[in-house]
C-alpha positions, 0 to 999 in steps of 0.5 A: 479497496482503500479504507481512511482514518484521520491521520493522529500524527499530521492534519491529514488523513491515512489511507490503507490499501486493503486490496489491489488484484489483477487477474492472472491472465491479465498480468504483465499489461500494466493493469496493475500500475494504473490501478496503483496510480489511481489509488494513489490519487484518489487518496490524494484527492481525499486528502491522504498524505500517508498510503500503508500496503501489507503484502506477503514476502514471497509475493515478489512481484506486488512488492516490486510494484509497489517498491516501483512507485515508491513504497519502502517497507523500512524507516529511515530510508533503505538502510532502516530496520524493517516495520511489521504490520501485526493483526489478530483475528478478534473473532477468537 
């Protein structure tokens, strides 16, 4: 699931991947790397120029895949501090 907004710091737009799953039993086949592959396209093709992921920390294998097609969840290169994604539930 990927949701755009125009982007407020370049001309393009921002894309967040909300959700990308992969049942259990068809884990390991490389269903998730195609399906990451096509996201990332699509939000090419819709004009995107930056894509955000939030994932948990103990879910090693989404942040190796993600780490795999280049993501990085530090700025300024692997030696950066680390970026937080906050939420709050406005329902409360």
């Amino acid at each position: 699931m990927l949701r755009f907004r125009d982007a407020i710091w370049s001309g393009g737009r921002e894309c967040y991947l909300a959700e990308l799953y992969v049942a259990p039993a068809q884990r390991g086949h490389g269903l998730g790397r195609a399906l990451m592959n096509a996201a990332l396209q699509e939000a090419r093709d819709r004009g995107a120029d930056t894509m955000e992921i939030a994932v948990d920390e103990p879910d090693v294998a989404a942040r190796r895949l993600y780490e795999s097609v280049g993501f990085t969840n530090r700025t300024g290169g692997t030696d950066g501090p680390l970026i937080y994604l906050y939420e709050r539930d406005l329902r409360s």
